[in-house]
C-alpha positions, 0 to 999 in steps of 0.5 A, spaced: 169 674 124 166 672 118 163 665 121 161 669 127 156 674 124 154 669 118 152 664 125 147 669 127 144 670 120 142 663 121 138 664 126 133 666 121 133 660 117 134 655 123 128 651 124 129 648 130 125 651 137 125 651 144 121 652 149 123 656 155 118 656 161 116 665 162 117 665 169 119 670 174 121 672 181 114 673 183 112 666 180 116 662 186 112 657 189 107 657 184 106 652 178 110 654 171 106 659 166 102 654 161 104 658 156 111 656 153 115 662 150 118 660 143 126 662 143 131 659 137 136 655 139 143 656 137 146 652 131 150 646 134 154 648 128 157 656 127 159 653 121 156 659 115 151 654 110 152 654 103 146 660 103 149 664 108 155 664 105 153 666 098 149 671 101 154 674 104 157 676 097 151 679 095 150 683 101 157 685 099 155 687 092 150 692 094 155 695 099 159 697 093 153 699 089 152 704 095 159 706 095 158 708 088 152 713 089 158 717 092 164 715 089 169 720 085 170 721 078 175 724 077 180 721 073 180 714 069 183 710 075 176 712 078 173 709 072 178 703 072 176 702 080 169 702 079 169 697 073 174 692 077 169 693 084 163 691 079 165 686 074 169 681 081 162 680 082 160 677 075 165 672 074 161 664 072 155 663 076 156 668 082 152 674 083 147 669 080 148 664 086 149 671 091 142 674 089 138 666 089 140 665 096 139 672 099 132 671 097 131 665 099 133 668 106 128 673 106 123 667 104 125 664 110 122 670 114 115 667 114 114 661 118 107 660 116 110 658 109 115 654 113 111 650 117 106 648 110 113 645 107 115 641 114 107 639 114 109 636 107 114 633 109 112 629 116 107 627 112 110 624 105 117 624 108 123 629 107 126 626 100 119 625 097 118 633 099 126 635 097 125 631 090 119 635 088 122 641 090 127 639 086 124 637 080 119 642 080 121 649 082 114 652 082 111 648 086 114 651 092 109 657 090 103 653 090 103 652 098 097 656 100 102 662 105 106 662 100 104 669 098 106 673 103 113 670 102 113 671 094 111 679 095 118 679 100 122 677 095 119 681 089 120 687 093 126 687 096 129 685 089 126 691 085 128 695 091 135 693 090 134 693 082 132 700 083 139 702 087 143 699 082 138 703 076 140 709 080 147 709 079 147 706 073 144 714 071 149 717 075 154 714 070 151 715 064 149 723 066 157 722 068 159 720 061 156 727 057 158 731 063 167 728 063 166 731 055 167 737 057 174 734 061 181 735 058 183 729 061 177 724 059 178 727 053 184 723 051 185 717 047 185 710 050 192 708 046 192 701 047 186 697 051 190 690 052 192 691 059 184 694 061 181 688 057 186 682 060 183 685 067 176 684 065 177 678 062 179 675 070 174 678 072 170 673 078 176 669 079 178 672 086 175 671 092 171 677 095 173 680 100 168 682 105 169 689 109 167 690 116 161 694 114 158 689 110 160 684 116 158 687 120 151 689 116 149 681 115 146 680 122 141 685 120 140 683 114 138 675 114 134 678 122 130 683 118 129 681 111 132 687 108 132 688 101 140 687 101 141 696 098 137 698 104 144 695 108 148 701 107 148 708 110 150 711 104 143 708 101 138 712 100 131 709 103 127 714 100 129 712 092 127 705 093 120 707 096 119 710 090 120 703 086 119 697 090 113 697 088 114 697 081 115 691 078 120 693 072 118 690 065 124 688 061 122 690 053 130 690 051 134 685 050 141 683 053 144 679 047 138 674 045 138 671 053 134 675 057 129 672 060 121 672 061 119 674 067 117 666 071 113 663 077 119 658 077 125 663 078 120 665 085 119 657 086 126 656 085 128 661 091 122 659 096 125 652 094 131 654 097 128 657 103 125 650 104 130 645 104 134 650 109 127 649 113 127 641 113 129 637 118 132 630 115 138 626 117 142 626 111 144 634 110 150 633 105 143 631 101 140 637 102 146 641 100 147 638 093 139 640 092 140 646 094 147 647 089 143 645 084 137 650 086 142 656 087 143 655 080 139 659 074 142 658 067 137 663 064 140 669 068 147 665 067 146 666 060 144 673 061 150 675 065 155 672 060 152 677 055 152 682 059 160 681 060 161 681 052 158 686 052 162 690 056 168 688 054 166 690 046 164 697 049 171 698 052 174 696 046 171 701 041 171 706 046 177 711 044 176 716 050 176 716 057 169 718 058 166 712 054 167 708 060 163 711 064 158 710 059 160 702 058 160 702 067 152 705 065 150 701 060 153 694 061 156 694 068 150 697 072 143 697 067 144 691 063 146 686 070 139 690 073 135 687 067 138 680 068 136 680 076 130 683 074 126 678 070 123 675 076 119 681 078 113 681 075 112 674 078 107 676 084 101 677 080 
């Protein structure tokens, strides 16, 4: 099933086209229409790229984010549960490969800057357009349809960062409100067993719901920002953002980054590569992994996970956890992803 819906998310980024002739009953015996229809053709191979597969983990991600809007917490299990759905995501470099690829299929929405990067290519040749793509990131955003295709971007992350800012808030209002809780009240005790799970976390495969399966067609199709997927997502919380780019004046440990042209250039380099026609696709690929790769948001994460653990260490009482899940599982994580939003000026 996976393969299935993924195939048809393709269809957003395949770059090649047929031409279907716009005749009907009433044009029999007469010459073909001159004016050709445009209709993407379907992959020759159903098999998901290494984009769409990633992309699938984020669309995955948010569907929890959504879920959390309106999970219960009521009890330290529904705690635990929340930081166990969150942190699988956070495990090496996999919610930064999730995030790059999502984007750069929104990138890919935009056909004009699509066709600039296949103009390059037919004339310099493809490895000469992937090795400067490669090598030079920012490149990608000096295309001259560029533009449209950066502010897609930017828009659907700060929407996206605008939700998990959201329940980030409903965690924290949560920590003071459990005070008042017997339950939430109660010492920890011993935090070996909490602090080992975390420890794992990433290192299992994600599993993706039906919802989310079936979500993912529409996502690549339309350019969705990946929070605007999900019913139990509020359109009218991430209209209110999406607009506003999010300044990063706090720290998550010392690696936080400074908003950069480069990260958008990377993603629009993501969205090219996927575009261009060349015989040696296992080359393509490898440039691509090394494309979805983002060291300095690497970096940040890894903070964030230290982060989390420390403050599930120190905490002493159940309602300090809802407190770490605000802070460091939500908050910080939204600080990471964020750095690039100032980049469409």
């Amino acid at each position: 099933m996976l393969t299935t819906l993924l195939a048809i998310g393709a269809l957003s980024m395949s770059t090649s086209l047929t031409l279907q002739e716009n005749t009907g009953p009433e044009d029999a015996g007469q010459a073909p229409a001159t004016a050709p229809v445009l209709q993407l053709a379907p992959s020759a191979d159903p098999t998901p790229t290494i984009v769409e597969r990633s992309a699938g983990e984020y669309a995955a991600y948010h569907s929890v984010i959504a879920d959390l809007h309106s999970a219960p917490i009521q009890s330290g299990d529904d705690l635990d549960d929340a930081m166990n759905r969150l942190t699988a995501f956070y495990g090496e470099e996999r919610l930064v490969r999730a995030w790059i690829a999502y984007a750069a299929i929104i990138a890919a929405r935009h056909p004009e800057y699509l066709d600039e990067v296949r103009e390059l290519a037919d004339y310099y040749g493809p490895e000469a357009a992937m090795t400067g793509l490669m090598y030079d990131p920012s490149y990608a955003t000096s295309f001259a349809s560029s533009q449209e295709a950066q502010a897609s971007v930017v828009d659907a992350m700060a929407a996206d960062n605008a939700e998990i800012m959201d329940v980030s808030e409903r965690y924290r209002a949560a920590a003071y409100d459990l005070q008042s809780e017997r339950w939430a009240n109660r010492s920890h005790g011993d935090r070996t067993d909490r602090l080992a799970e975390l420890s794992h976390m990433g290192s299992e495969p994600i599993d993706m719901t039906d919802e989310v399966l079936m979500t993912l067609a529409t996502g690549f199709d339309n350019g969705l920002p990946a929070s605007s997927l999900f019913e139990r997502y509020e359109p009218s919380a991430v209209s209110s953002r999406a607009s506003i780019a999010p300044q990063l004046t706090l720290t998550v440990g010392d690696a936080a980054a400074d908003p950069d042209r480069e990260r958008i250039g990377r993603i629009l380099s993501v969205a090219a590569l996927q575009a261009l026609n060349n015989d040696d696709p296992a080359r393509t690929d490898q440039v691509v992994e090394a494309l979805l790769s983002d060291p300095v948001v690497e970096r940040c994460l890894a903070w964030v996970r230290l982060d989390l653990q420390q403050c599930v260490a120190a905490g002493h009482f159940m309602y300090e956890d809802s407190f770490c899940i605000a802070e460091h599982a939500l908050m910080d994580v939204s600080r990471c992803l964020g750095s690039s939003a100032s980049t469409a000026n």
